[in-house]
C-alpha positions in Angstrom: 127.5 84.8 106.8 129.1 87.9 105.6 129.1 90.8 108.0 125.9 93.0 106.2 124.3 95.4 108.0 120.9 97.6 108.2 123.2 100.8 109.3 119.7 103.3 108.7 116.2 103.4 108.5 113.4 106.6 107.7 109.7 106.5 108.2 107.3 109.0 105.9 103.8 109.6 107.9 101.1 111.3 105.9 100.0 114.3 107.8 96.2 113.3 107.7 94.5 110.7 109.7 91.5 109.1 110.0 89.8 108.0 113.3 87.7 104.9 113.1 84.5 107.0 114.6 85.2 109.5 111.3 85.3 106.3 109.0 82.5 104.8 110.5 80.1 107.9 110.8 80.8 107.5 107.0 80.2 104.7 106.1 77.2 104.2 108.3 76.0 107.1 106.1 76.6 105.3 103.1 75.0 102.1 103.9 71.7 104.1 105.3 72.0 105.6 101.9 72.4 103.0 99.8 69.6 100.8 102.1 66.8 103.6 101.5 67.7 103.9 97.5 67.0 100.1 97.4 64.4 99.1 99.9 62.0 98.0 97.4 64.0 95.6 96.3 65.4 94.9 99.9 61.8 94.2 101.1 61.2 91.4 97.8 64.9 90.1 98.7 66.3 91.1 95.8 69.2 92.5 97.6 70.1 92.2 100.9 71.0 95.1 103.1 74.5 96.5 104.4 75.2 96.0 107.8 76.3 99.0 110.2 79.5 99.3 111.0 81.2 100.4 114.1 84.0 101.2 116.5 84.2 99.2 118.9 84.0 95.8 116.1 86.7 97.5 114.1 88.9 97.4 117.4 88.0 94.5 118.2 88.6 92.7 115.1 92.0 94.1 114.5 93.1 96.6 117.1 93.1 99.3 114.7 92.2 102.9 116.1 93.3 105.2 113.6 95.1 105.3 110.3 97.3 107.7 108.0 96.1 108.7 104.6 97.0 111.0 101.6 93.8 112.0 100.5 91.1 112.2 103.8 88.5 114.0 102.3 87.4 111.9 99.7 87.4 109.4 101.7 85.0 110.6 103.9 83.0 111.9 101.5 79.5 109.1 101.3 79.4 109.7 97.8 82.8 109.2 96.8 84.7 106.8 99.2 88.0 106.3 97.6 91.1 108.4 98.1 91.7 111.5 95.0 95.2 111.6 93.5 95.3 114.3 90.8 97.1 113.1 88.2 100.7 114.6 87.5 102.5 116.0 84.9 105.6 113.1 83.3 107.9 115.6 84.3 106.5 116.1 88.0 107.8 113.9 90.4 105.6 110.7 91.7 103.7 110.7 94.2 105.7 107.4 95.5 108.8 108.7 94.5 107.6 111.8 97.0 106.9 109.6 99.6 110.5 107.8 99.1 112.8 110.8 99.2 111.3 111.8 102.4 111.6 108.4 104.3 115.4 108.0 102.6 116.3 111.2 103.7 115.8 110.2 107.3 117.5 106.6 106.5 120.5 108.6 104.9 120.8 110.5 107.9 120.8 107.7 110.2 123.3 105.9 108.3 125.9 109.1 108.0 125.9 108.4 104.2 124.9 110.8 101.2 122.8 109.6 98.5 125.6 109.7 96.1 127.3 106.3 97.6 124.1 104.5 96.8 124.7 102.1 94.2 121.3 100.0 94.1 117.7 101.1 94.6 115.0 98.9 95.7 111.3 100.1 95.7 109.0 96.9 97.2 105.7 97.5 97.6 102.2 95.7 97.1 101.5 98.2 94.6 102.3 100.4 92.2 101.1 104.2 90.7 102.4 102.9 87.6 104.2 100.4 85.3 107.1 101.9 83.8 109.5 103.5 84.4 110.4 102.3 87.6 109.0 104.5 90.8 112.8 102.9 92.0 114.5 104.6 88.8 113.1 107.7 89.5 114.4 107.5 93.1 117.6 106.8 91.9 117.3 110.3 89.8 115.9 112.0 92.5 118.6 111.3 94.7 121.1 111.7 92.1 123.2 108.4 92.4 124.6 105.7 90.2 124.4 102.3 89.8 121.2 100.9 89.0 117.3 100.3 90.5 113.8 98.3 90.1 110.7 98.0 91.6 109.2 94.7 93.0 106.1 93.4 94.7 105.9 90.5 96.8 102.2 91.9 98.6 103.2 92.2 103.0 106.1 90.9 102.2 107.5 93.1 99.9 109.9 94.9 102.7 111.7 91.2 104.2 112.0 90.1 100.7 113.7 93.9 99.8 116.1 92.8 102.4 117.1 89.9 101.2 117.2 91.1 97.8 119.2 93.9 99.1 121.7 91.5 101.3 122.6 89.1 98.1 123.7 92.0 96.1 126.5 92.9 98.8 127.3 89.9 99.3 127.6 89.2 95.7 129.9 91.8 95.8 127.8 93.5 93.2 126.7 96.2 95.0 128.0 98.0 98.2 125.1 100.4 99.5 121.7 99.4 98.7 118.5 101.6 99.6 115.2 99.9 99.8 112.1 101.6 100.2 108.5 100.7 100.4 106.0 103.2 99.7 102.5 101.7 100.4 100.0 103.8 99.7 97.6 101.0 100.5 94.7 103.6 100.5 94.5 102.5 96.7 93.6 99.4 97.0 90.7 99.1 99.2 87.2 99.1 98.9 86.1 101.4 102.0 82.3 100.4 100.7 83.2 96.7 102.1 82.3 96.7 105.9 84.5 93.7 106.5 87.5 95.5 105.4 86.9 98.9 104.9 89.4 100.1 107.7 92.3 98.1 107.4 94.8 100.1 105.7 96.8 103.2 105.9 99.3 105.2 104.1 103.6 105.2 104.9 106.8 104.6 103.0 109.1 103.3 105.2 113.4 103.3 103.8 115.9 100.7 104.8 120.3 101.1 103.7 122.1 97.9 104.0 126.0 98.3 103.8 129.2 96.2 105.1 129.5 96.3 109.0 133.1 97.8 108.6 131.8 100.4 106.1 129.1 101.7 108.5 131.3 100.9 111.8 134.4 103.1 109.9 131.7 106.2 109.5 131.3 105.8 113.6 127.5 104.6 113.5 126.0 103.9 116.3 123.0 101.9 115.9 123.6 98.8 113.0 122.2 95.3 113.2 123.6 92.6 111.9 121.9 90.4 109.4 122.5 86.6 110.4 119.8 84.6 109.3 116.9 84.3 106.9 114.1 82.4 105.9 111.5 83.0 103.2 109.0 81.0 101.6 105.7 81.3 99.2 102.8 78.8 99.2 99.7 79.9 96.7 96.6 81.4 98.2 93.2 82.8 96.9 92.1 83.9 100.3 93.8 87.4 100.0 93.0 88.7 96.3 93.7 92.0 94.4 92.6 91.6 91.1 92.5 95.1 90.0 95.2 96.0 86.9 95.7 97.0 83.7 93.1 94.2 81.9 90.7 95.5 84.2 89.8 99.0 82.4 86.5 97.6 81.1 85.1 96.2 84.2 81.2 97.1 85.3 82.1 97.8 88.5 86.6 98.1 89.7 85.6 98.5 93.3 85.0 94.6 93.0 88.0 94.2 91.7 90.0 95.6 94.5 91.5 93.9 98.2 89.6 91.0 99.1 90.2 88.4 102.0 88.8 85.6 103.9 90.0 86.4 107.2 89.1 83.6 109.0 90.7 81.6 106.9 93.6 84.1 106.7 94.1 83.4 110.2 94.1 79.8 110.1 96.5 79.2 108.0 98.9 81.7 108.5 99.7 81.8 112.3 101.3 78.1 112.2 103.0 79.2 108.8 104.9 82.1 110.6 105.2 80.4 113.8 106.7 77.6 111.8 109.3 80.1 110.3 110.6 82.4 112.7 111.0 78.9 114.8 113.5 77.7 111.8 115.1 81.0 111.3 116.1 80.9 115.3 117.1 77.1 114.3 119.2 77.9 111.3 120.8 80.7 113.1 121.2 78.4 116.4 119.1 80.3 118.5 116.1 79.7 120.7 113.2 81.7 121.7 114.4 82.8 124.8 117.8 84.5 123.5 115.3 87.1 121.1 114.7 90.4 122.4 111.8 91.7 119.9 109.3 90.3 117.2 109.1 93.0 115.0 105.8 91.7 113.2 103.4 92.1 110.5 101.0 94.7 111.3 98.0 93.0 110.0 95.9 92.3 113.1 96.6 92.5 116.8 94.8 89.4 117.6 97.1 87.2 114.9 100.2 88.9 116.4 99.3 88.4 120.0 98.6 84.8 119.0 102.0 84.3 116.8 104.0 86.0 120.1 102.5 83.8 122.3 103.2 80.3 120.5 106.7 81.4 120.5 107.0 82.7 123.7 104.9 80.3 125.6 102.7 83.5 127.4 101.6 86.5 126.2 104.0 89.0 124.8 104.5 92.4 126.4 105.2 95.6 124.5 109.2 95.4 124.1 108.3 91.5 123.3 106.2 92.5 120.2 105.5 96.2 119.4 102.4 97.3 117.8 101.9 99.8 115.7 98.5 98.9 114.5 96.4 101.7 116.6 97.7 104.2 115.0 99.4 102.9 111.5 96.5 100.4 110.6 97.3 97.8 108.1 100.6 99.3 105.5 101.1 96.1 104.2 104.5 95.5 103.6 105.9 98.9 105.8 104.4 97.5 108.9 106.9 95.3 110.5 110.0 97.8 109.4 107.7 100.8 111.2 107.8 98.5 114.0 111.3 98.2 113.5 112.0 101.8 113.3 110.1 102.8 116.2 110.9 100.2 118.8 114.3 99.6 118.8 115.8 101.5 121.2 115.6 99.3 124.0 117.8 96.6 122.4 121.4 96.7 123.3 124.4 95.4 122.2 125.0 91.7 121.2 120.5 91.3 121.8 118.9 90.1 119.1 115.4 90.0 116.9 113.4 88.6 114.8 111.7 90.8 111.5 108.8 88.8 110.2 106.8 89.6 107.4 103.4 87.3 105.8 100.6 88.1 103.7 99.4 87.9 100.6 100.5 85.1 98.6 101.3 83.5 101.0 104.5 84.9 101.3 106.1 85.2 104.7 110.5 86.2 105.5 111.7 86.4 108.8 115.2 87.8 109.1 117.5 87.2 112.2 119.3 90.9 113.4 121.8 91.6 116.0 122.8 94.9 117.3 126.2 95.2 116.5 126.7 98.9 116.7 
């Protein structure tokens, strides 16, 4: 394979965050709320009561302790539960185009390159604030640079499948610098009236610049990997749903409509999938488990990446061996395993390798092969 590097990354964290004793104290009061408006037709079994939530199952469940978000105080609120984004004038900038300059500033930096060489834009994310235009061709304006941009979703793994989106364009020889960003502002999409899932996401935008080795080795930077391998793959699932969208407008009640999973199922199914792939990847790329420094996983749930590790590994993983950032991050869907990335890097060294492994909705799942060349 051509010598393509990621020569930069940039990570935007909200300044708010939300404790799981503040969400719970919440919705506890919700669900005390909503079971004393309906007891009547609790007692005659008409409707069955919410459950508490707590804690100590919340940590438990998915080794989330905290989470960023944008809009805290509607959150908490009992009566309102759902994040507030004021709607912006066309000629303001997006919030998601916000979030992007700030976590490509950072990647810019790191990369010793000003936004003018960019030449593609990339915005991947599991959702958007809007259809058209593009939250990628507004970035592009933003930062003031040429050649062209476009949004796309591929759910989690909307950041891996960036990448290799990102890595065919140079390769192509189409395109020379490509930014791709993912601004999840997975806050959106969830239902924090749903006990089972009510505090799995957070807020981020995390920014990735790919370039030509010699490119980034000529502008003396220090700390590139090397993209050698990659598999992705897609197999049709119901078991994590978002049917909210534009058809939806009508709808008696869109909080249905929003994230939805069966995550036993989820579980299932998805840990020999990913095991499976990163064990091809290593193949394709002839190397074996014990020559890879770092899984940079999916943040989705501790318990699924512990598991994942330690099928690969053959014993449990330690820190270095798979990071987490779930405890404080929570579920950003596709940002997770590049926050990962960004964070918990700097212990690899020259000529180490690691794996970057997205899956979720879909199922979709990428894992990328990366050497530190610089």
């Amino acid at each position: 394979m051509a010598s393509i590097v990621i020569s930069g990354t940039g990570l935007f964290t909200p300044e708010e965050s939300i404790s799981n004793d503040e969400l719970v104290a919440s919705f506890n009061q919700y669900v005390e709320q909503y079971n004393s408006e309906n007891s009547e037709a609790i007692e005659k079994s008409e409707l069955d009561p919410l459950e508490l939530s707590s804690s100590a199952f919340i940590e438990k469940a998915s080794g989330i302790k905290s989470r960023f978000v944008l809009s805290k105080k509607n959150i908490l609120d009992p009566n309102i539960m759902s994040p507030n984004f004021p709607p912006r004038d066309d000629d303001e900038m997006s919030l998601m185009c916000e979030m992007s300059l700030a976590a490509t500033k950072q990647a810019l930096e790191a990369a010793k390159l000003d936004a003018s060489e960019i030449d593609l834009v990339i915005v991947a994310a599991s959702n958007m604030e809007r259809a058209y235009p593009a939250i990628a061709v507004e970035l592009q304006a933003a930062l003031g640079c040429e050649g062209y941009a476009f949004d796309m979703n591929v759910a989690c793994s909307s950041a891996t499948f960036g990448i290799k989106t990102a890595y065919d364009a140079i390769f192509s020889g189409t395109n020379k610098k490509v930014l791709m960003v993912n601004p999840e502002i997975c806050s959106g999409h969830l239902n924090f009236r749903d006990r089972d899932c009510h505090f799995i996401f957070g807020d981020v935008c995390t920014a990735v610049i790919l370039e030509n080795q010699e490119d980034a080795m000529s502008r003396n930077v220090d700390d590139c990997y090397a993209i050698h391998e990659f598999k992705m793959m897609t197999q049709f699932s119901n078991t994590i749903r978002n049917n909210f969208g534009f058809l939806n407008r009508q709808a008696d009640d869109p909080q249905d409509l929003l994230f939805k999973q069966q995550g036993r199922k989820v579980f299932k199914e998805v840990v020999p999938m990913v095991v499976k792939l990163i064990d091809d990847v290593l193949k394709a790329g002839g190397q074996t488990m014990d020559k890879v420094k770092t899984l940079w996983l999916h943040q989705a749930n501790i318990n699924m990446n512990r598991l994942i590790s330690k099928k690969l590994l053959g014993e449990e993983p330690s820190d270095l061996q798979a990071p987490n950032v779930l405890d404080i991050y929570a579920n950003t869907s596709s940002a997770g395993s590049v926050i990962a990335f960004h964070l918990h890097r700097e212990h690899i060294q020259k000529g180490e390798k690691g794996v970057l492994c997205s899956f979720g909705a879909g199922y979709s799942a990428g894992a990328i092969l990366l050497e530190r060349v610089g």
